[in-house]
C-alpha positions in Angstrom: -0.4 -212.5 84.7 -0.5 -209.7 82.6 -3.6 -211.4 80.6 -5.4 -212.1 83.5 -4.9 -208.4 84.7 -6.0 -207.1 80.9 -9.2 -210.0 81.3 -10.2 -208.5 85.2 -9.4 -205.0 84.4 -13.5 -205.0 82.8 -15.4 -205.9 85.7 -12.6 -203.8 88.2 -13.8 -201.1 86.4 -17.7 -201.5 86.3 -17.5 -202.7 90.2 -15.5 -199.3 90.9 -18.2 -197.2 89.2 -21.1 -199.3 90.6 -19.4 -198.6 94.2 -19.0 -194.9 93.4 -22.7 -194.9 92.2 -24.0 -196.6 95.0 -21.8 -193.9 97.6 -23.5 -191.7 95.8 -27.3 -192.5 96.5 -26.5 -193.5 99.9 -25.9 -189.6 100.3 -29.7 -189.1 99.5 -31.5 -192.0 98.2 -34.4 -189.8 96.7 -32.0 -189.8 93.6 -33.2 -193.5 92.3 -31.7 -193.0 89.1 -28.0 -193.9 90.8 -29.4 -196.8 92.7 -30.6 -198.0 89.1 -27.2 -197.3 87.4 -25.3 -199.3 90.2 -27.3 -202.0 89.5 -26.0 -202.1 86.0 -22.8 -201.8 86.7 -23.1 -204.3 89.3 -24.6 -206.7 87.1 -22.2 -205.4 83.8 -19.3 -206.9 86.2 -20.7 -209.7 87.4 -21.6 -211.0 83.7 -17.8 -210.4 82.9 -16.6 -212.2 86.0 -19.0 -215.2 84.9 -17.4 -215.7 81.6 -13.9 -215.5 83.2 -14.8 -218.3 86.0 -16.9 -220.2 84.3 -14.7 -223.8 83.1 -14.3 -223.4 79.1 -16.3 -226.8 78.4 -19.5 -225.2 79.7 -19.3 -223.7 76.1 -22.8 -221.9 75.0 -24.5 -222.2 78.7 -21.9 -219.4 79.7 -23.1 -217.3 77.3 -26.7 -217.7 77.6 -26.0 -217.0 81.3 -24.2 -213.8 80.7 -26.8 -212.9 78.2 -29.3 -212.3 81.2 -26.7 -210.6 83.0 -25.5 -207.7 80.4 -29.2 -207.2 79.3 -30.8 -207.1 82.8 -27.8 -204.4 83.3 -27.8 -203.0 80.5 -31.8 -201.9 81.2 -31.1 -200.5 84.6 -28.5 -198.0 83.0 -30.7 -197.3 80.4 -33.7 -196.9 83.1 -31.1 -194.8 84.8 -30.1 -192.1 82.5 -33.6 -191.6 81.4 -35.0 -191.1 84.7 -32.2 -189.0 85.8 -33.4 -186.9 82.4 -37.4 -186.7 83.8 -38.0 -189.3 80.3 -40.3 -192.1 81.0 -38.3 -195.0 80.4 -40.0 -198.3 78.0 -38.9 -200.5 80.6 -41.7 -203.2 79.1 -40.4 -203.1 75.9 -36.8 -203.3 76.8 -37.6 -206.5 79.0 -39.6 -207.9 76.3 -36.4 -207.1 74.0 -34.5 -208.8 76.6 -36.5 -212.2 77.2 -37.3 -212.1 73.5 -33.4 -212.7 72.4 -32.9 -214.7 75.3 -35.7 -216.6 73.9 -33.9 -217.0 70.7 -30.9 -218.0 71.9 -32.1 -221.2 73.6 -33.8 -222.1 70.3 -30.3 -221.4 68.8 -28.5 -223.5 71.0 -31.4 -225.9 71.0 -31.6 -226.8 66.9 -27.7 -226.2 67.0 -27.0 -223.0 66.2 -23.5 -221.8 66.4 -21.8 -219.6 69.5 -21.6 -216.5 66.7 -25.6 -216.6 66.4 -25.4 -215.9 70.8 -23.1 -213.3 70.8 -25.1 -212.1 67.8 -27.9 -212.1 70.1 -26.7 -210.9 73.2 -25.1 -208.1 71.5 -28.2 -206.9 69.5 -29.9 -207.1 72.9 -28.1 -204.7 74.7 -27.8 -202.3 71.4 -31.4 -202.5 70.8 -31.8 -201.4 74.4 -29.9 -198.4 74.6 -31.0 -197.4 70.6 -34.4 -196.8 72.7 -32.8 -195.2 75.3 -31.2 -192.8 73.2 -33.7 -191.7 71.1 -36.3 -191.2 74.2 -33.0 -188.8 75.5 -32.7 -187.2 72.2 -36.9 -186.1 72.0 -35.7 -184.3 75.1 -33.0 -182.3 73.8 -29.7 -181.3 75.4 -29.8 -179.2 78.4 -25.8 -178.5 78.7 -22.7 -179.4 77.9 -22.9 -182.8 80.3 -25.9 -184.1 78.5 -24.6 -183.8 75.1 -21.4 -185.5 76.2 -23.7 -188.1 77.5 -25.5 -188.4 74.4 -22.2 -188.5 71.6 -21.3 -191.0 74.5 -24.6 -193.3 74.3 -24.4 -192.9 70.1 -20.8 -194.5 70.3 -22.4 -197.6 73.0 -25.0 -198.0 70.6 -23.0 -198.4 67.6 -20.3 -201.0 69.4 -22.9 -203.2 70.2 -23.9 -203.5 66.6 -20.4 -203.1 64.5 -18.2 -204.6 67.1 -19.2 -208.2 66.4 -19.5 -207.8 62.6 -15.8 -206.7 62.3 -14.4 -209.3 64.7 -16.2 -211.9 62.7 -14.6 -211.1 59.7 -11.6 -211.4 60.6 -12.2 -214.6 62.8 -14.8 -216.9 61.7 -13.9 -220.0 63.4 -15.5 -218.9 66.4 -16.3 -222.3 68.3 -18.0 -222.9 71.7 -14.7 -224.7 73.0 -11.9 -221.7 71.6 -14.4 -218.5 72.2 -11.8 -217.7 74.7 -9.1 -217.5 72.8 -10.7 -215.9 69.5 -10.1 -212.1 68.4 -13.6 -211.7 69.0 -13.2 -212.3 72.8 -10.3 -209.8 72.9 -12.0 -207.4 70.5 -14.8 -207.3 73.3 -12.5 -207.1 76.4 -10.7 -204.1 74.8 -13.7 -202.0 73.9 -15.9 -202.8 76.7 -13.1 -201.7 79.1 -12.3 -198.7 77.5 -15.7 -197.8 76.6 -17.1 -198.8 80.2 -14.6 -196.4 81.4 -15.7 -193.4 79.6 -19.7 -194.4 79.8 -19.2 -194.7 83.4 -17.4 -192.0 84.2 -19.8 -189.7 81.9 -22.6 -191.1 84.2 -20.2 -190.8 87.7 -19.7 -186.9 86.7 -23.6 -186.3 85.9 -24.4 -188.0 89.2 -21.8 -186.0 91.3 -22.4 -182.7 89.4 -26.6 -183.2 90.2 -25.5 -184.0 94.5 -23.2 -180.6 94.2 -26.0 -178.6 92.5 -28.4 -179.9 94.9 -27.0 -179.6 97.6 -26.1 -176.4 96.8 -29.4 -175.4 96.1 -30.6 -176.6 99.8 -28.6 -174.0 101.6 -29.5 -171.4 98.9 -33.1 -171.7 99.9 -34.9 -170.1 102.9 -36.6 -173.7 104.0 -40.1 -171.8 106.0 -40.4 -169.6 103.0 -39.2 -171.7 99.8 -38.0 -168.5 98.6 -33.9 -167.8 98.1 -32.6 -166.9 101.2 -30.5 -163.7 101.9 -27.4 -164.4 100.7 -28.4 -166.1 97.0 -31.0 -163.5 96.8 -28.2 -160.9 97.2 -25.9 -162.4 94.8 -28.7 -163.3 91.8 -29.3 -159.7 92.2 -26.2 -158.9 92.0 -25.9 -161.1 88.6 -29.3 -159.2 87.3 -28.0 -155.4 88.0 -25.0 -156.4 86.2 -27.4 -157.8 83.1 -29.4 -154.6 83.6 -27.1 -152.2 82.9 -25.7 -154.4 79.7 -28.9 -154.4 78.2 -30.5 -150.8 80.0 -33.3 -152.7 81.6 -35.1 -150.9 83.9 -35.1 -152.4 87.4 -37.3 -151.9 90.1 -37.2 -153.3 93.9 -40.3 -154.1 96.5 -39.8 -154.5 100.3 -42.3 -156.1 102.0 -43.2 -157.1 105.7 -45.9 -158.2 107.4 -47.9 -156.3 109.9 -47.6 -156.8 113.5 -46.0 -160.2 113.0 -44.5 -160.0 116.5 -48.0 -159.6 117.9 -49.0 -163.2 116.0 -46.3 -165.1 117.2 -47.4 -163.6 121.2 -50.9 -164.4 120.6 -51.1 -167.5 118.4 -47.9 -169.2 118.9 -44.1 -169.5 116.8 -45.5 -172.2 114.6 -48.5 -170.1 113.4 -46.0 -167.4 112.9 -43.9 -169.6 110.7 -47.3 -170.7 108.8 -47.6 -167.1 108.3 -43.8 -167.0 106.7 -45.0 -170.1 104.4 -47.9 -168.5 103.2 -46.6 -165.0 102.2 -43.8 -166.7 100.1 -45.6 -169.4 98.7 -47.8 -166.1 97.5 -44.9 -164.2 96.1 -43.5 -167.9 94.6 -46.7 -167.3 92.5 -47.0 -164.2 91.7 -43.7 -162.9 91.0 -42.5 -164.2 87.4 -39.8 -166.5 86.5 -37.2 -164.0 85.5 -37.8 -161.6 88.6 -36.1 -162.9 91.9 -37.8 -163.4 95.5 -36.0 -163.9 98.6 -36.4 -163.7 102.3 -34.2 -161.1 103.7 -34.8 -161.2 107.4 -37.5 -162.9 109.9 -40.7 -161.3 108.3 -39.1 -159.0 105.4 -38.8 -160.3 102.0 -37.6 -158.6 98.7 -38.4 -158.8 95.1 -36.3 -157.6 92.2 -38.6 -156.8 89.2 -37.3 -157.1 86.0 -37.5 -154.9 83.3 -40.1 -152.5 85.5 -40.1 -149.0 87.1 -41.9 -147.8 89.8 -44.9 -147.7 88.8 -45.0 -151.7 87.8 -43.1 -152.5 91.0 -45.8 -150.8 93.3 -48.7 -152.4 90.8 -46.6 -156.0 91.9 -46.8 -154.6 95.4 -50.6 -153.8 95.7 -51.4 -157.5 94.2 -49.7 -158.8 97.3 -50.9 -157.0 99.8 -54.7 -157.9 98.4 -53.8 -161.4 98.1 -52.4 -161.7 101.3 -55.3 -160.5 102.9 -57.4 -163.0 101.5 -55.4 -166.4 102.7 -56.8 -167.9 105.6 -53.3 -168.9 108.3 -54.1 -172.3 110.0 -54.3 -171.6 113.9 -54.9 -168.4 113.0 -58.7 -167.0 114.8 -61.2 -167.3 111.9 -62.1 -163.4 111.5 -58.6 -162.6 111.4 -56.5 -162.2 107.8 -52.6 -161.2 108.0 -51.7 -157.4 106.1 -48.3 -156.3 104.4 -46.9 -153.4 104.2 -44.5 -152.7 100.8 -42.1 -149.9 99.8 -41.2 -149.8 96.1 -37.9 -148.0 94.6 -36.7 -147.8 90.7 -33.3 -148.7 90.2 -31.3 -145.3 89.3 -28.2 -145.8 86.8 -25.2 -146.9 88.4 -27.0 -147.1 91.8 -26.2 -150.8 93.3 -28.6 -152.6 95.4 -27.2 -151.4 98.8 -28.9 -148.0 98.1 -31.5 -149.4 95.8 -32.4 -151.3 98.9 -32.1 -148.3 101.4 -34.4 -146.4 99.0 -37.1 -149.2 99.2 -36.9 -150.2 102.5 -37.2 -146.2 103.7 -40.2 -146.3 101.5 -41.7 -149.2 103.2 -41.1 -147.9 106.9 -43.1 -144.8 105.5 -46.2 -146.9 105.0 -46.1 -148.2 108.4 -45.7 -145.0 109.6 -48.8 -143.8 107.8 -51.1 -146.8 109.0 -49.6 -150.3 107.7 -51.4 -152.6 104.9 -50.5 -150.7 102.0 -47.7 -149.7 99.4 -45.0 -146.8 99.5 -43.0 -145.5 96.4 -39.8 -144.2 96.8 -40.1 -141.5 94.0 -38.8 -138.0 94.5 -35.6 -136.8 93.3 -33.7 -136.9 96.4 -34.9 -140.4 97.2 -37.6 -139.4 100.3 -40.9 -141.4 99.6 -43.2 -140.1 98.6 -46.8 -140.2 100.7 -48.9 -139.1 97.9 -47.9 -142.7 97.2 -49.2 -144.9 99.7 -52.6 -146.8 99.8 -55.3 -146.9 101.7 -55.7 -149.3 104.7 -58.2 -152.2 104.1 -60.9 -152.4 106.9 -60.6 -156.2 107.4 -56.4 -155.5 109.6 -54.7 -157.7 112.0 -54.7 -154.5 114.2 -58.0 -154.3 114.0 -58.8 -157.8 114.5 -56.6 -158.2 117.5 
């Protein structure tokens, strides 16, 4: 009992992770790359059950069955990871690595070739297949501690495959069709594949889990209309760079910016032209912002930007290039002579000021240039932290007020 437990415990465990692997991209089947790796678990588990059920005196046709089993799932793992890693996988070559030994293995068996040369075969299959895998992975690099478990992990798979059968061979070489089950070869393979299946798979189970956490994570921390962080992530990656900031004595700088008369569009033109309003002004900060500053959404028409390494001056410049590109989109449903203004107020981080009064500054200098006329910028400046009107722009001619 204990031997059939120790022969089962393989495909129990590449069933269990195909399972959890398949739970997973259920949850949100836009993730291929766990739908692939289920697959080869599937597969891995059912070529182990196979050579368990199948009667002994079926001899080399169990093996050349399995064969197409193990390397079929062994290239859906492989197809897997590398997906998973944004590497095109060399799925042709790996089925043509696949038919090709599976090729040679009928010749084997055909001019009668010995069970060794199949499990030869089968093994230098797989190895061959993940070899590729690995060094598409490694071209890549290692993005964090997960992948480079992943890849130590792959280097010992790839290695099995090909030292495995040479040590087990040299210490048993009266591997026969008829005893294959009862050789130190067969037990050899049991007791590595379990183990090793165990800590491949539940390498891959953690990457897969770890991606639907940070996903879904990353769902709620976006404003969906906008596509910029919403409030509270904005809050908190600002709070992250203030702290940076004052490590390093960066200069820091914040913009407020809301769009004119935006109740006025959503009376006239309708809620879903208002919210093709919100899309357009942050897919316009998305691209003009830059990767280490931070955009966010911070109420129904107000968003905020934190500029890094910038003082007033830099955060205003930022400022005015909005409030001329925004000017210049055209709003579907929107009439055709009208074009949608911002207003902005900009503040310079003072030292040990936190981003509750950084934000009181800025916003105080934004609801100056909407007292002065709307569609333009507003600097917080002064020592007491009044705005400053010699600050402000002009108002362009081409206004939604004027429009309307």
């Amino acid at each position: 009992m204990r031997e059939v437990l120790f022969l089962l415990f393989t495909p129990i465990v590449a069933w269990t992770l195909a399972a959890t692997l398949l739970g997973v991209w259920l949850r949100d089947r836009s993730r291929k790359e766990n739908a692939a790796l289920a697959l080869g678990w599937f597969l891995t588990g059912a070529g182990f059950m196979i050579s368990q059920a199948m009667p002994a005196e079926m001899g080399r046709i169990t093996v050349a069955i399995t064969h197409a089993f193990y390397t079929t799932g062994a290239t859906a793992i492989a197809w897997g990871i590398l997906h998973r890693a944004k590497v095109t996988p060399a799925l042709p070559s790996w089925l043509l690595i696949a038919g090709l030994f599976y090729l040679a293995m009928f010749v084997s068996i055909a001019v009668g070739g010995s069970v060794v040369a199949d499990l030869y075969l089968t093994n230098m299959a797989c190895g061959l297949i993940f070899f590729s895998a690995l060094q598409l992975l490694l071209r890549r690099g290692a993005a964090d501690l997960l992948h480079r478990i992943l890849i130590a992990v792959l280097v010992v798979v790839v290695a099995q495959f090909f030292i495995r059968p040479t040590i087990a061979f040299m210490f048993d070489d009266g591997v026969t069709a008829s005893n294959y089950r009862d050789t130190v070869y067969y037990s050899a393979l049991h007791a590595t594949l379990s183990i090793g299946s165990l800590f491949f798979g539940l390498t891959l189970v953690t990457i897969a889990v770890r991606d639907m956490i940070v996903q879904e994570r990353e769902a709620t921390a976006m404003d969906p209309l906008s596509g910029l962080l919403a409030r509270r992530e904005f809050e908190e990656r600002v709070a992250q760079k203030i702290a940076l900031a004052r490590q390093g004595d960066v200069p820091l700088a914040l913009v407020v910016g809301d769009i004119d008369h935006f109740k006025r569009v959503n009376d006239i033109w309708g809620h879903q032209v208002g919210d093709r309003a919100i899309a357009a002004f942050g897919e316009l900060l998305s691209q003009t912002v830059r990767e280490y500053d931070v955009a966010g959404r911070v109420g129904g028409e107000e968003f905020c930007v934190l500029v890094w390494n910038a003082d007033e001056a830099v955060a205003a410049s930022l400022a005015e290039r909005l409030r001329l590109g925004l000017s210049e989109v055209e709003i579907e449903g929107l009439s055709s002579n009208v074009r949608l203004t911002a207003s902005f107020g900009a503040a310079e981080m003072r030292r040990s000021e936190g981003y509750p009064s950084l934000f009181a500054r800025a916003d105080r200098a934004l609801y100056l240039a909407k007292g002065a006329g709307r569609n333009r910028v507003a600097c917080a400046g002064g020592l007491n932290g009044d705005p400053s009107p010699d600050d402000t722009q002009p108002v362009a001619a081409d206004s939604l007020t004027a429009a309307a």
